[in-house]
C-alpha positions in Angstrom: -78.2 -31.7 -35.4 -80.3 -32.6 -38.0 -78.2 -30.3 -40.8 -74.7 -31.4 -39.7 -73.9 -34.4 -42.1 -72.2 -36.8 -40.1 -69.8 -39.6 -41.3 -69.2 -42.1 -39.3 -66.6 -44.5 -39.4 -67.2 -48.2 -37.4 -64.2 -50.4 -37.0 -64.1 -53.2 -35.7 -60.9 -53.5 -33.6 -58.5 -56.8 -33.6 -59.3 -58.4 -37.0 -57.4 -61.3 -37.2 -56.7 -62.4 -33.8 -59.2 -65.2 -34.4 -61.1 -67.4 -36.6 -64.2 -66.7 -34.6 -63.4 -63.0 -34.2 -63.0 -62.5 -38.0 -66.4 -63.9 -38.2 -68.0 -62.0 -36.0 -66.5 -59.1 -37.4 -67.4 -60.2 -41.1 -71.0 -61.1 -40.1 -71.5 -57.4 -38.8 -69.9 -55.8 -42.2 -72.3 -58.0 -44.1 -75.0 -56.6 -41.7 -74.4 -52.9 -42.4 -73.1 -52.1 -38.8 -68.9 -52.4 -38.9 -67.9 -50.5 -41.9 -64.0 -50.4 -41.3 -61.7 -52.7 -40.2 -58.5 -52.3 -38.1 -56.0 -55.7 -38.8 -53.7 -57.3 -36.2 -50.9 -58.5 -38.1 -49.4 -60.8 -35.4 -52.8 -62.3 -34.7 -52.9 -65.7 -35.4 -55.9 -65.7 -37.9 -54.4 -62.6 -39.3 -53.7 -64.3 -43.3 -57.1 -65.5 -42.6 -58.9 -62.4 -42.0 -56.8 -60.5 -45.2 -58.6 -63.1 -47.5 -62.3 -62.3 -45.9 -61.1 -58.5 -46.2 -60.6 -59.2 -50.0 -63.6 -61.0 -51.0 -66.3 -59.0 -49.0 -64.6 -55.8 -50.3 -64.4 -54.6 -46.2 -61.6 -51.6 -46.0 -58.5 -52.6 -43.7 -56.0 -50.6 -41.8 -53.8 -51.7 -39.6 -53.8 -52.1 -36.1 -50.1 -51.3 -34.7 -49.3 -54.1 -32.1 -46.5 -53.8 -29.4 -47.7 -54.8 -26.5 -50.0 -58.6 -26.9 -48.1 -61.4 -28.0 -45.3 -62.4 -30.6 -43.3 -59.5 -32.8 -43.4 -59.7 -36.8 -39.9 -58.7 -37.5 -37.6 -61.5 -37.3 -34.8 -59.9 -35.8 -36.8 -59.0 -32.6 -38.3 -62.4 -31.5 -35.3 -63.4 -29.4 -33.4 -61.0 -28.2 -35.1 -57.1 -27.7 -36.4 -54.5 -25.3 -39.9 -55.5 -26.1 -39.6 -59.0 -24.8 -40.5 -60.2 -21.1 -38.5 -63.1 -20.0 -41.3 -65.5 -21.5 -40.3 -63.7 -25.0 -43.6 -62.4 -25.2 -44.3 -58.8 -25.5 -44.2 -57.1 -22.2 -48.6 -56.4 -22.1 -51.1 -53.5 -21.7 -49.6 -52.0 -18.4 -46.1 -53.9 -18.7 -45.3 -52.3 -22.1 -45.8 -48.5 -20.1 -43.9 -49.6 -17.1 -41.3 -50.6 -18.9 -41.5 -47.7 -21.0 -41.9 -45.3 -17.8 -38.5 -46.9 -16.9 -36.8 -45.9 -19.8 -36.1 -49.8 -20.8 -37.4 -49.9 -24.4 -35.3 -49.2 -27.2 -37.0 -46.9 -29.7 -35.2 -47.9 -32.8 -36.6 -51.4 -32.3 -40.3 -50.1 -31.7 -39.7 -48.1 -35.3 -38.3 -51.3 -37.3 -41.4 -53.4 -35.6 -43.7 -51.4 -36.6 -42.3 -50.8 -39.9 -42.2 -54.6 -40.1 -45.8 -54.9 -39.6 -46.7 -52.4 -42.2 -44.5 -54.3 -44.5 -46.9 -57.4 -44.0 -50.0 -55.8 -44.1 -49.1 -55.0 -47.3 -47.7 -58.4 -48.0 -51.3 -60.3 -46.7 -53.3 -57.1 -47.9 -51.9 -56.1 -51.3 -51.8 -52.6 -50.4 -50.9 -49.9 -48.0 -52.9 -49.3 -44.5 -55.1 -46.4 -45.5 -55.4 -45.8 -41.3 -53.2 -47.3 -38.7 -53.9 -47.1 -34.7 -52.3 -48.9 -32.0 -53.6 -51.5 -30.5 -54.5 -51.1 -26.6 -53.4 -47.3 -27.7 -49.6 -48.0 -27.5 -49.4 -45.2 -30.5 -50.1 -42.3 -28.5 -47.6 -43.0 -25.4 -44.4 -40.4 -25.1 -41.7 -41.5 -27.5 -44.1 -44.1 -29.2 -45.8 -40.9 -30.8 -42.7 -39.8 -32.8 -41.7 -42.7 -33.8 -45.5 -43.7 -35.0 -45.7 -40.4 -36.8 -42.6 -40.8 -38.6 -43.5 -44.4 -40.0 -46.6 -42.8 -41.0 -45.3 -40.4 -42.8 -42.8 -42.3 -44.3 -45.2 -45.1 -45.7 -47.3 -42.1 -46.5 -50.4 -43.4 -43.9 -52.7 -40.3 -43.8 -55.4 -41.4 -41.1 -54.8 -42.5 -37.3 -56.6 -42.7 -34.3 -56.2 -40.0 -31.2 -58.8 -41.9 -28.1 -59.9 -38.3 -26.6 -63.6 -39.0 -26.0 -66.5 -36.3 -25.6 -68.6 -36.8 -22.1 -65.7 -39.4 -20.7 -65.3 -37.7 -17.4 -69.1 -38.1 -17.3 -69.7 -41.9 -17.4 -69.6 -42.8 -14.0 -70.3 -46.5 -14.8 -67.2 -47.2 -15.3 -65.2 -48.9 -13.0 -62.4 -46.7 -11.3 -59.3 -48.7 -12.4 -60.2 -48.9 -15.6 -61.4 -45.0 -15.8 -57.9 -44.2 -14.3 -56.5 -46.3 -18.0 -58.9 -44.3 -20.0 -58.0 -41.0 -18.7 -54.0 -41.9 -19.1 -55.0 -42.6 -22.7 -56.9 -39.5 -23.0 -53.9 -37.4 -21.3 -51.3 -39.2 -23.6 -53.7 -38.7 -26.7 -53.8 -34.7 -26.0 -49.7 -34.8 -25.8 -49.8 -36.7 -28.7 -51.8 -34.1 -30.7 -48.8 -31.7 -31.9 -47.0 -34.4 -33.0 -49.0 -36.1 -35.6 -50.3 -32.4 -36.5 -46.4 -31.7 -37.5 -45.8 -34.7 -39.4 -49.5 -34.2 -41.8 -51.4 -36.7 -40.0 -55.4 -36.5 -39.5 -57.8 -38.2 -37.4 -62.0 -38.0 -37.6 -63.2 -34.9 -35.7 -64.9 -36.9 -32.9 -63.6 -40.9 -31.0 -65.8 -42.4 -29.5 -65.3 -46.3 -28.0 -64.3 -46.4 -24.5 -67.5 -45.4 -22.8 -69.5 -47.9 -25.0 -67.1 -51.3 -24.8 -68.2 -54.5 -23.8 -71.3 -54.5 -21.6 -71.4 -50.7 -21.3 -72.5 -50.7 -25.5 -76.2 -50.7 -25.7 -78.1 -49.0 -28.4 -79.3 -45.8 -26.4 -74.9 -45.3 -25.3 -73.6 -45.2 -28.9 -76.4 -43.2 -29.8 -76.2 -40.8 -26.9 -72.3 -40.8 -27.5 -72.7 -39.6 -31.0 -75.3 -37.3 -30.6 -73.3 -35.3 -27.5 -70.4 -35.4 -29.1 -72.1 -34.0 -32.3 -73.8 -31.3 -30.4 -70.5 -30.2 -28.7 -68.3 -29.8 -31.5 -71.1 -28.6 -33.6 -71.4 -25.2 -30.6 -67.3 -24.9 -31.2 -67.3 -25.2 -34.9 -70.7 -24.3 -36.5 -69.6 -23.3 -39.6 -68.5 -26.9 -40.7 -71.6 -28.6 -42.5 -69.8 -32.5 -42.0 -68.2 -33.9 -39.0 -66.3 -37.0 -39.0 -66.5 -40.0 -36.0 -64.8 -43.1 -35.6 -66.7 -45.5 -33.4 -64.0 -48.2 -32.1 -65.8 -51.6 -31.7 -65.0 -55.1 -30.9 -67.7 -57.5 -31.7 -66.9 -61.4 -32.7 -67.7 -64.5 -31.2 -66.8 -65.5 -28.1 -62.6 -67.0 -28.7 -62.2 -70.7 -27.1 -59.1 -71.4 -26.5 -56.3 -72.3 -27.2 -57.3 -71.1 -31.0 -56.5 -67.2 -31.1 -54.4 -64.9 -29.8 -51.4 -62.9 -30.9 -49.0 -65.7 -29.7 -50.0 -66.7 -26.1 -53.8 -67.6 -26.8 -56.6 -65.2 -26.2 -57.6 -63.1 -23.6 -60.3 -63.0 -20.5 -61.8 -59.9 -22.8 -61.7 -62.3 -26.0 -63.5 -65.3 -24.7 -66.3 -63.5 -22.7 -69.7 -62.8 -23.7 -69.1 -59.3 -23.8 -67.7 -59.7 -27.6 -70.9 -61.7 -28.5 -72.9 -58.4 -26.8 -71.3 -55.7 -28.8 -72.2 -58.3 -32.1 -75.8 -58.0 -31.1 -75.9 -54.4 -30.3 -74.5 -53.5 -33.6 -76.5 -55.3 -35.7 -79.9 -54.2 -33.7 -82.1 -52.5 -36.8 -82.7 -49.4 -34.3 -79.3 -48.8 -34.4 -79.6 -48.2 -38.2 -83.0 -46.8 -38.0 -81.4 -43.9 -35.5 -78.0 -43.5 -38.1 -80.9 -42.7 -40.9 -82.6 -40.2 -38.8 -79.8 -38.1 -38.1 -78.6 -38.2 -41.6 -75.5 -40.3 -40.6 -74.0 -42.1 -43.1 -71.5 -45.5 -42.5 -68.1 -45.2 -44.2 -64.6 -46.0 -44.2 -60.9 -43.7 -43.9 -60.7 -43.5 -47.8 -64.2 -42.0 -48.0 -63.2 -39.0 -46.0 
C-alpha cells in the first residue's frame, strides 16, 4: 500500500440544492476534507452555490438531474415524457419505471441535459470538467448513450461509473436499499463500453454507497479505500498511482420549505444524517490516516 500513490477525489454531491447544503459543503472544502464539487443546476440555491464555487476557488462539475424536481430547459416544463402529472420529474424509482416501460422520450433526455450543461456554464463561466448523474440516472440503458454523446460533444472528459469494491460485503445495509445499489452497480457495468467508445474516463476506484449517511464513520471510508486499494493494486501492480472518487454528501440539516430542486427537500436532506457525514469528514483522523497512506486530496482536472 504504502508505494501506490493514491489520489483521491472527494465530492460533495448536490451543491446547490440549498443554502444550508452549500454551507455545509463550503465549510468542509475550507476544512481540507471535500475537494470537488458536483452542482445541481435545477437546485434552488444552485446561482448561489456557483458564486461560493468562484470565490473559494472549489472545482465544480456538474451533477446531471432528471429525475428530482423541475427541468432547466424551457421547452420541457409543461408538456414532456419526464413529467408526472404534478409536472414534476417523475423521482428515483419513478424515472426507471417509466423508463422500463419504454415511456420516456430520449431526444428530450439529450436536449435537458444539454440544457443544463448550457447553464452550468452560464452560472459557472466554464465547462463541467466532470458530470455524473444525480441518483445515477447516467448510467441506466438508453440514458448511457445519450449521456456519452453530450459528453463528447461538450468535450466533458471525466464521469462517474458507481461500481464499488467489497459492496456485496456490507451487510449493514438494509435489503431494499442493497437491491438499488446492486441495480446501479449492474447498470454501471453495462454502461462501461459505452463511455469507453465515446473517450470518456472515470477514477480507477468509486467508493460512496457503503459509507452514506450513518453508515460513514472514519474507520468505513478508510477501510473502503484501503480494500479497494489493495484489490486493484493485486490486478494491476505495475501502475504506481490509482485514482478514487469518494461521493459524499455532507451539509446542514435542510428546513423546509427552503431547498429542493422544485418540490422542497427531501427526508435524506433534512435528517441528521447530512450533519453526520459533515462531522465525519472533517474529523483530523481522517486527514491524519490520508497522510499516512501517502493519499493526496484533489480534484478531476488534477488527474
Amino acid at each position: 500500500l504504502r508505494m501506490l500513490q493514491v489520489k483521491l477525489i472527494v465530492t460533495g454531491d448536490d451543491f446547490g440544492y440549498c443554502p444550508r447544503r452549500n454551507q455545509g459543503i463550503v465549510d468542509c472544502f475550507l476544512a481540507g476534507a471535500v475537494s470537488n464539487v458536483s452542482l445541481l443546476v435545477n437546485g434552488s440555491a444552485a446561482a448561489d452555490a456557483a458564486k461560493l464555487a468562484r470565490r473559494y476557488n472549489i472545482p465544480i462539475g456538474l451533477h446531471a438531474n432528471l429525475s428530482e424536481g423541475s427541468p432547466v430547459c424551457e421547452v420541457l416544463k409543461t408538456n414532456s415524457s419526464l413529467l408526472n402529472q404534478d409536472g414534476f420529474f417523475h423521482g428515483k424509482m419513478g424515472f426507471r419505471t417509466a423508463l422500463s416501460k419504454g415511456l420516456l422520450n430520449m431526444s428530450e433526455v439529450k436536449q435537458e441535459l444539454k440544457a443544463q450543461v448550457e447553464l452550468f456554464h452560464e452560472l459557472t463561466g466554464h465547462l463541467p470538467p466532470h458530470m455524473d448523474g444525480h441518483q445515477h440516472v447516467h448510467v441506466l440503458p438508453e440514458v448511457r448513450h445519450v449521456f456519452a454523446e453530450v459528453l463528447e460533444e461538450y468535450g466533458i472528459k471525466y464521469t462517474r461509473v458507481p461500481i464499488e469494491p467489497g459492496l456485496h460485503n456490507c451487510d449493514w445495509i438494509p435489503p431494499s436499499l442493497m437491491d438499488f445499489y446492486l441495480g446501479v452497480e449492474e447498470d454501471s457495468f453495462n454502461t462501461v463500453d459505452v463511455f469507453t467508445k465515446h473517450g470518456i474516463r472515470w477514477p480507477d476506484i468509486y467508493i460512496g454507497l457503503s459509507t452514506m449517511g450513518r453508515n460513514m464513520s472514519v474507520s468505513s471510508i478508510r477501510s473502503a479505500i484501503d480494500s479497494a486499494v489493495l484489490q486493484l493494486s493485486a490486478t494491476a501492480p505495475q501502475s504506481s498511482t490509482v485514482t478514487i472518487e469518494l461521493m459524499v454528501h455532507p451539509g446542514y440539516p435542510s428546513v423546509p420549505p427552503v431547498g429542493g430542486c422544485g418540490e422542497g427537500p427531501d427526508d435524506f436532506s433534512q435528517s441528521w444524517e447530512r450533519l453526520h457525514e459533515l462531522q465525519t469528514l472533517i474529523k483530523p483522523e481522517l486527514q491524519s490516516h490520508y497522510k499516512s497512506r501517502n493519499i493526496q486530496l484533489c480534484s478531476f482536472k488534477d488527474l
